[in-house]
C-alpha positions in Angstrom: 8.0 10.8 38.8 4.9 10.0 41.3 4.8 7.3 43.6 2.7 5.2 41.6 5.4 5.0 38.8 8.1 4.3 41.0 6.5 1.4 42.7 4.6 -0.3 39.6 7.1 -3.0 37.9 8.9 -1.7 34.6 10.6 -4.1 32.2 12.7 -3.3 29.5 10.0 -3.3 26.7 7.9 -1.0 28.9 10.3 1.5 29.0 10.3 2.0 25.1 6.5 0.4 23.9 4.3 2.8 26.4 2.0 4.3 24.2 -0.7 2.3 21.9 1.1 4.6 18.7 4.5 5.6 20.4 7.8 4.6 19.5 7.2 1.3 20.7 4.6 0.9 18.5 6.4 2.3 14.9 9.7 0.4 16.4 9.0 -2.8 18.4 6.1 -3.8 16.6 8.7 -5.0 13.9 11.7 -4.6 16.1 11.4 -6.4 18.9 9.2 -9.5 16.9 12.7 -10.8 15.5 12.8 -12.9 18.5 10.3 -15.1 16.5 11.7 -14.2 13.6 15.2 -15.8 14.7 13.5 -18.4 16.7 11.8 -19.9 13.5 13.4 -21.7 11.2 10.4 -22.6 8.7 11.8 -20.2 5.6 13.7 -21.1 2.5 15.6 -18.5 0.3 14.4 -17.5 -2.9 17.1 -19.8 -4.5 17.6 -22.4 -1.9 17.6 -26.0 -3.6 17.9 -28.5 -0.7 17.0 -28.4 3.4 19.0 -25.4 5.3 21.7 -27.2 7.0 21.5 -24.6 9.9 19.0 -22.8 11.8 17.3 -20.0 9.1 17.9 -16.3 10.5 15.1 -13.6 9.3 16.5 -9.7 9.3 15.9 -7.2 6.9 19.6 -7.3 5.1 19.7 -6.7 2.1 19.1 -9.8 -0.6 20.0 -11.2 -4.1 17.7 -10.7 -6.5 17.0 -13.0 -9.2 17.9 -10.8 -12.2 18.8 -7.0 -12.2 15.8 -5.1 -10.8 14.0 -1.8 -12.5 12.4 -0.5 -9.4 13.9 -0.5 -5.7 10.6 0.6 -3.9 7.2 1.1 -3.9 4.5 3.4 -3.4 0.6 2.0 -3.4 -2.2 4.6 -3.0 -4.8 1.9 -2.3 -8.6 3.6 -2.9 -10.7 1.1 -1.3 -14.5 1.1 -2.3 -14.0 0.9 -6.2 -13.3 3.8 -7.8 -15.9 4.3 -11.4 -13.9 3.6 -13.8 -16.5 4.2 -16.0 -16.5 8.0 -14.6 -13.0 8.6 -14.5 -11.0 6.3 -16.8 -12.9 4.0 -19.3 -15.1 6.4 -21.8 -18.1 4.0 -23.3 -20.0 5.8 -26.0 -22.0 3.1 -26.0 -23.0 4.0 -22.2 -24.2 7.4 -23.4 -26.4 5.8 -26.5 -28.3 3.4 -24.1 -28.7 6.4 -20.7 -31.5 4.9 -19.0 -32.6 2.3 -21.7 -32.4 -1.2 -20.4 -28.8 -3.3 -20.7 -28.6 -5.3 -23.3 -27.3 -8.4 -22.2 -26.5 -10.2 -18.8 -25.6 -8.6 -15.7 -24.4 -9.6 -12.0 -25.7 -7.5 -9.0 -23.9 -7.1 -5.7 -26.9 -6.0 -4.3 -30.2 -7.3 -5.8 -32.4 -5.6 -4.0 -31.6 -1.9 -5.2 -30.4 -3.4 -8.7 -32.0 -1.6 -11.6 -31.5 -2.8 -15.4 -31.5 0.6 -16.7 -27.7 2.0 -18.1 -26.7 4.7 -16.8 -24.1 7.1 -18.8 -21.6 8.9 -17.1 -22.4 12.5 -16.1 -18.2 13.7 -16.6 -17.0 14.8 -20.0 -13.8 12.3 -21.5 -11.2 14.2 -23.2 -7.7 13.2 -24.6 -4.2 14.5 -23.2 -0.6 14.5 -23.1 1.6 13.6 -26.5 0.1 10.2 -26.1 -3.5 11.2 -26.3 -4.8 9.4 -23.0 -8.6 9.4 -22.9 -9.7 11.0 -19.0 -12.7 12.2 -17.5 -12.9 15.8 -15.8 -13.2 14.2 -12.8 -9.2 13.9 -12.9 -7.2 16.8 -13.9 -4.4 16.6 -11.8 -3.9 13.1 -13.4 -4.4 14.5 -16.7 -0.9 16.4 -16.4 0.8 13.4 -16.1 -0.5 11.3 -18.6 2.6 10.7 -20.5 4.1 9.2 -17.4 1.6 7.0 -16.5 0.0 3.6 -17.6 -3.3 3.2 -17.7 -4.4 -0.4 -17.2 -8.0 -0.7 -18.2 -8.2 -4.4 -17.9 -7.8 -5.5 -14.4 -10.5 -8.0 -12.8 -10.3 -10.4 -10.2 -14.0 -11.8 -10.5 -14.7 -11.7 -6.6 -17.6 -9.5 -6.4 -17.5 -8.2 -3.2 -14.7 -6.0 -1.4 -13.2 -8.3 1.0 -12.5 -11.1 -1.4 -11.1 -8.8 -3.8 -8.8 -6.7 -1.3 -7.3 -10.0 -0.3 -6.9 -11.1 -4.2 -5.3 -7.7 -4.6 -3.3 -7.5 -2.0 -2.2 -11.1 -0.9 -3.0 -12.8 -3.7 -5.6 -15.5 -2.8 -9.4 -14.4 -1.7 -9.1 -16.2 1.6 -7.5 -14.5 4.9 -4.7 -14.9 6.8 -1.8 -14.8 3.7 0.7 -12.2 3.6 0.7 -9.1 1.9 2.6 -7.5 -1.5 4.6 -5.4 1.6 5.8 -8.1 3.4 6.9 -10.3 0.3 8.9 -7.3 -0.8 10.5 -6.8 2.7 11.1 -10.7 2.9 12.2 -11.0 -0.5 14.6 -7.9 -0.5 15.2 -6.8 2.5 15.5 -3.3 3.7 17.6 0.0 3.0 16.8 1.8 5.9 18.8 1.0 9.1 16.3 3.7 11.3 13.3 3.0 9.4 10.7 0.3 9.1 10.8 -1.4 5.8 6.8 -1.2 5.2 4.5 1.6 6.1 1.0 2.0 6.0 -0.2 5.1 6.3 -4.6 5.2 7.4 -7.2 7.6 6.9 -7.7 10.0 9.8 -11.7 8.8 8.5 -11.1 5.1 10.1 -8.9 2.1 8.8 -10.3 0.5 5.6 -12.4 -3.1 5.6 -10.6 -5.6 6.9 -8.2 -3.1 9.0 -5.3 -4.6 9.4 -5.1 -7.2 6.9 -4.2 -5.1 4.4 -0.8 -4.8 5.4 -0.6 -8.5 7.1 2.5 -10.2 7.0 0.5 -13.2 6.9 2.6 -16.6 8.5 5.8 -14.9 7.4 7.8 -13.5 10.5 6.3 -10.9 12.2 9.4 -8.4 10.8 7.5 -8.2 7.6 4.2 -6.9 8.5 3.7 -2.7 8.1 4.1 -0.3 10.5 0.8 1.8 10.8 1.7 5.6 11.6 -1.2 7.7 12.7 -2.7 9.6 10.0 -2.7 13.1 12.4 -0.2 15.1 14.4 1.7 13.3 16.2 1.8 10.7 13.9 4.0 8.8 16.8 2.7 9.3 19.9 5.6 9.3 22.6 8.4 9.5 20.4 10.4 11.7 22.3 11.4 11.6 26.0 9.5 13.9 28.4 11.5 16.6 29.3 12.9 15.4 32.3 13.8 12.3 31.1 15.4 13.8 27.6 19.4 13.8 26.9 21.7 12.7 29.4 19.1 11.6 31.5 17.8 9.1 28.8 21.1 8.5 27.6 21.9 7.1 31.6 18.7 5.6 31.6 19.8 3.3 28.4 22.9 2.9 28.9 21.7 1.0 32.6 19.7 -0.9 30.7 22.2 -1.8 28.1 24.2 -3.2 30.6 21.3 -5.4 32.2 20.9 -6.8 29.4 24.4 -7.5 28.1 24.3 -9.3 31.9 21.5 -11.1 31.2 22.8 -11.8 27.4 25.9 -13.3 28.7 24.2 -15.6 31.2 22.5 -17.3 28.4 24.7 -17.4 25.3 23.4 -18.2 22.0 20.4 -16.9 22.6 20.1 -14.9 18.9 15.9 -13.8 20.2 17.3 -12.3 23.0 20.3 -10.3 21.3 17.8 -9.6 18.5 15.8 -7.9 21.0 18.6 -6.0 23.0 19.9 -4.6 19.7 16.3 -3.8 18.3 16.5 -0.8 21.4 19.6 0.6 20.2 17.4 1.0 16.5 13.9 2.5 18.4 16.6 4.7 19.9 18.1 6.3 16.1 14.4 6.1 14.8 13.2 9.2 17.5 15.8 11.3 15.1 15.0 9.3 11.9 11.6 9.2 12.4 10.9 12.6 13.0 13.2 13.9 10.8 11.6 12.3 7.9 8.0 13.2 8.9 8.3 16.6 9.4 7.4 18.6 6.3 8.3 22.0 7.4 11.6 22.7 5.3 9.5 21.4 2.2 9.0 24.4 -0.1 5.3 26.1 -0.4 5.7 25.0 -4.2 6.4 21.9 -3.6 3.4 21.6 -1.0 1.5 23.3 -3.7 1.9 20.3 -5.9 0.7 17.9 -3.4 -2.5 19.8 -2.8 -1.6 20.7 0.7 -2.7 24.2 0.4 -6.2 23.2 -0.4 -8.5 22.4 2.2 -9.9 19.3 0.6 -6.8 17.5 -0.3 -4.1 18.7 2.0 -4.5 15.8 4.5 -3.8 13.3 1.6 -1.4 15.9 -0.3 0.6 15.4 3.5 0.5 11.7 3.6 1.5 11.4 -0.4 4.5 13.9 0.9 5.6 11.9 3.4 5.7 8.6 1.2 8.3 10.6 -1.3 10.4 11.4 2.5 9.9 8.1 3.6 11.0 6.5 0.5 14.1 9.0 -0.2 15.3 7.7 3.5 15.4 3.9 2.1 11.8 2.5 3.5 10.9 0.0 0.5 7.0 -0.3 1.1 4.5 2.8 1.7 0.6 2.2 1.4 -1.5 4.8 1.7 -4.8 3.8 2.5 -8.2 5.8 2.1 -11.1 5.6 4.6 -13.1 3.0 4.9 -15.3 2.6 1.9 -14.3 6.0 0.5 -15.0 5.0 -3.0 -18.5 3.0 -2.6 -20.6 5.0 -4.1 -23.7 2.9 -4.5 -25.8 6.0 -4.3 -25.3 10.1 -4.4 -22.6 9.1 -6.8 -23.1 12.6 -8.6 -22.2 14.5 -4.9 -19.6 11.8 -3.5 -17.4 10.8 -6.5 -16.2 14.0 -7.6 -15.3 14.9 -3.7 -13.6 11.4 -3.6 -11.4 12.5 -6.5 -10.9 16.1 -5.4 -9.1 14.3 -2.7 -6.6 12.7 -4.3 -6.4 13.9 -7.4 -3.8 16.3 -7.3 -2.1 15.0 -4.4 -1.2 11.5 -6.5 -0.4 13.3 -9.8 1.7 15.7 -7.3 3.5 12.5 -6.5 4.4 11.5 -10.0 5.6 14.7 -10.8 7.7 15.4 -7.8 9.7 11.8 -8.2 10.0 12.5 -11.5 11.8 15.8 -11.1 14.1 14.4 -8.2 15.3 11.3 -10.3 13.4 9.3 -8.2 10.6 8.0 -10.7 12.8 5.5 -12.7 13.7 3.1 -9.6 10.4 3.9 -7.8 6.7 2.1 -8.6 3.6 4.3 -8.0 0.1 2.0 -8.2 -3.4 4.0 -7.9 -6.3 2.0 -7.7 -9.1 0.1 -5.6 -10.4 -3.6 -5.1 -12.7 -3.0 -8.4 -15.0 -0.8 -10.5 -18.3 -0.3 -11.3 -21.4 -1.6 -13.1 -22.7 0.0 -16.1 -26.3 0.2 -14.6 -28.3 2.5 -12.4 -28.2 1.2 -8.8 -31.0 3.2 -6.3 -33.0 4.2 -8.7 -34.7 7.0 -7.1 -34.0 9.7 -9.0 -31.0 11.1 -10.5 -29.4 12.8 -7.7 -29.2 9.6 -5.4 -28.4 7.1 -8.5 -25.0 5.4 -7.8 -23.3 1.9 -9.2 -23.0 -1.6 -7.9 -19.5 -3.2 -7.9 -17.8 -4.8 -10.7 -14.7 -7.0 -10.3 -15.1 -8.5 -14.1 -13.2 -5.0 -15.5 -11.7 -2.2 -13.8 -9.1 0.2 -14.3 -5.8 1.2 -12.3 -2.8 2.9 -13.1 0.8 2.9 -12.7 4.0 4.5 -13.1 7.7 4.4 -12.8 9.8 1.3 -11.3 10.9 0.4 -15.5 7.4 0.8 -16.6 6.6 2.6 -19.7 4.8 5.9 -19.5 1.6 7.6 -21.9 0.2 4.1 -22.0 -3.2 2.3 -22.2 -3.3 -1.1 -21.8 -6.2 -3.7 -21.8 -9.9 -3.2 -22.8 -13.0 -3.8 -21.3 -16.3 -4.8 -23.6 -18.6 -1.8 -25.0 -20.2 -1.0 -21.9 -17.2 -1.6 -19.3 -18.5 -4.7 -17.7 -15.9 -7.1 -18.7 -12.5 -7.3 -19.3 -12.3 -8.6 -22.9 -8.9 -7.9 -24.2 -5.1 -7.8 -22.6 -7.0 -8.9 -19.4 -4.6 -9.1 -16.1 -5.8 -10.9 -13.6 -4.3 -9.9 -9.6 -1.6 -12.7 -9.7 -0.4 -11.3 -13.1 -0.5 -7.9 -11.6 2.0 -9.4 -8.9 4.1 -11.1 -11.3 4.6 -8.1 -13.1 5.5 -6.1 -9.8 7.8 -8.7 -8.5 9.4 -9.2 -11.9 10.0 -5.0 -11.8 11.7 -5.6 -8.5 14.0 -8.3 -9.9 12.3 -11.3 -8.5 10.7 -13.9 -9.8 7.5 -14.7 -8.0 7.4 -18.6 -8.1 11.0 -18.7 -7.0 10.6 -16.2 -3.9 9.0 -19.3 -1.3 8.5 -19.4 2.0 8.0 -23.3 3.7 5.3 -23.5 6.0 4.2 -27.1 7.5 7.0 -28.3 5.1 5.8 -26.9 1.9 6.8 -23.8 -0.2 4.6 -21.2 -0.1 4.5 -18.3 -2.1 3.1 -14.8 -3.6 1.2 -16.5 -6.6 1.0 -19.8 -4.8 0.5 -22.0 -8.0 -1.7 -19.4 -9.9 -1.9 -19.1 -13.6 0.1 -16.0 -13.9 1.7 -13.8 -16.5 4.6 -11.3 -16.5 3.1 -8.1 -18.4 5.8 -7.5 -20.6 4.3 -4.8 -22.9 3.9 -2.5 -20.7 7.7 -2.7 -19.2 10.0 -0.3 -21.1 
């Protein structure tokens, strides 16, 4: 240790939370916050009927649900841009009898100035598979193995036509910032399973966070113990997770327990302080998280067949085939909440859509249909909910122009597809309709807030019961939203 390290001041947090993605990062960022946690006592129970007579406490126990649940976690590969649905899931005849003639009807651009009002049919084949027939494009064949597992929701819209807007609706439930996320509510709602792992992990691109960074895993105003816990998206996906050499085993174990007992000193100079023991006992959890953690990252001791299934030994998929991996680790270890997120606008392909969308999909494809199949085989499937899907779709028109090689679409949040599987959802499914030319949702439409009904609802909550009071009123996922439970497609 040089003499600059010995004589700059070191307080307890420093000790652990050195290092922007370190173990401080992955543990104290939701660790250590319990102090405000504990310190606030603005929250009511899912089924709390008058005024807490005491002081509210916010941890990550476990919790009643309302009724028996079908799914105990989650897994959401979120594909911001808005994935073509036109291209990949939604086949239009009607697209392919009108190439290049103008629309006929109304249509709303994104972007006016490279709008165009000619239709533009998709360039990929549709063909059906599985026992149940699913209509696909060739875009997707790793998804096309699992149809019979799968639903396919063809009806989604949350008619905010822009990305931002429509991550928020998708993802907190309301088009305006600063609410929390799906994550969180789970996290809040349920608690966690894990005692050496965060509850909710996002996982990034390595190409850049997605728009609006970190508000897609926001806890919002709930406590600051429900927002996710971003692990880099490259080796080492902690940064300083492990003590340097000279500081490792007993040395670190002397180190700890010296600061154990300052704090228990300090602890029992102020009693009744439940921030500070929150915080003392959040170091003795960082500490079993640099074995959890990197015990449940490392994919080593997976089998090549198994890594096969995620994509990992292709070149073009094998970062996301790693991060889809992981998820299955994390959520076999009891995490409840894993997002993983592509790049920033990853799936925007208002022009060079013939070049950029089939790479987009070569991506993922196999890597998420890996997924499905590898819960699935570990009895994993039936208590776990996999979501694929972006913000929105496309338009049925030719955006750019300019020749066919840099034609592309304009978003469309009126009708867009997603799927799902697992969690008590039925499988080989098609749900929903959108109008002959895929603009609109026009039949079985779900709307984002009956998307989260139907989520919570898998989990064994009911949304409008799961509140939170902020400036003394209840707040919650759906916040007063018309809203449906999507019973038809639950087994």
């Amino acid at each position: 240790m040089n003499k600059q390290s010995i004589s700059a001041p070191h307080s307890r947090r420093h000790f652990l939370a050195s290092g922007s993605m370190g173990i401080g990062s992955l543990a104290l960022s939701w660790l250590l916050n319990q102090e405000q946690a504990h310190a606030n006592p603005a929250v009511a129970r899912p089924d709390l009927k008058q005024p807490p007579l005491e002081k509210q406490q916010f941890d990550l126990t476990l919790k009643p649900t309302h009724h028996p649940p079908r799914a105990k976690a989650m897994i959401s590969m979120f594909m911001q841009g808005g994935p073509s649905h036109l291209d990949m899931f939604d086949p239009k005849p009607m697209l392919q009898k009108y190439d290049g003639k103008k629309f006929p009807g109304d249509i709303k651009y994104d972007n006016a100035a490279q709008a165009s009002s000619k239709v533009l049919g998709s360039p990929w084949k549709f063909s059906k598979h599985g026992n149940c027939g699913m209509e696909l494009s060739e875009l997707v064949p790793g998804l096309s193995e699992v149809v019979d597992d799968i639903v396919l929701m063809r009806s989604m819209h949350t008619s905010v036509n822009n990305h931002g807007q429509s991550i928020y609706a998708m993802h907190s439930g309301r088009i305006l910032p600063g609410r929390p996320t799906l994550g969180s509510w789970l996290t809040y709602g349920l608690g966690a399973e894990s005692e050496n792992l965060p509850a909710y992990i996002a996982m990034v691109d390595p190409g850049g966070a997605p728009v609006l960074g970190v508000d897609n895993w926001t806890n919002g105003w709930l406590p600051s113990l429900y927002q996710g816990t971003v692990i880099r998206p490259k080796e080492p996906r902690i940064l300083n997770l492990n003590a340097p050499p000279h500081l490792s085993g007993k040395a670190q174990e002397k180190y700890l327990d010296f600061l154990g007992n300052l704090n228990q000193r300090h602890l029992n100079q102020h009693p009744g302080e439940d921030d500070l023991s929150a915080r003392i006992a959040s170091y003795e959890l960082a500490a079993k998280m640099q074995t959890a953690a990197a015990e449940a990252l490392d994919l080593s001791k997976e089998t090549k067949a198994t890594q096969a299934m995620y994509g990992i030994d292709d070149p073009t998929s094998a970062e996301f085939g790693k991060r889809c991996l992981i998820s299955r680790r994390l959520i076999e270890r009891g995490v409840r909440f894993v997002q993983i997120m592509t790049g920033n606008q990853t799936w925007d392909h208002h022009t060079n859509m013939r070049t950029s969308l089939p790479l987009a999909c070569k991506r993922v494809d196999v890597p998420a249909a890996g997924l499905v199949k590898d819960l699935k085989q570990r009895g994993l499937l039936d208590e776990t909910l996999v979501h694929w899907g972006g913000e929105m779709g496309r338009l049925p028109v030719i955006q750019n122009d300019a020749g066919m090689a840099k034609q592309g679409r304009d978003h469309n949040t009126y009708g867009f597809s997603m799927w799902l599987a697992g969690g008590g959802l039925k499988g080989g499914m098609t749900y929903g309709e959108t109008d002959d030319f895929g603009h609109h949702a026009i039949k079985d439409k779900v709307s984002h807030s009956d998307y989260h009904a139907t989520l919570m609802h898998l989990f064994g909550l009911e949304a409008e019961r799961l509140t939170f009071t902020r400036n003394g009123a209840p707040q919650t996922l759906i916040d007063g939203q018309e809203n449906r439970v999507v019973k038809e497609i639950i087994a």
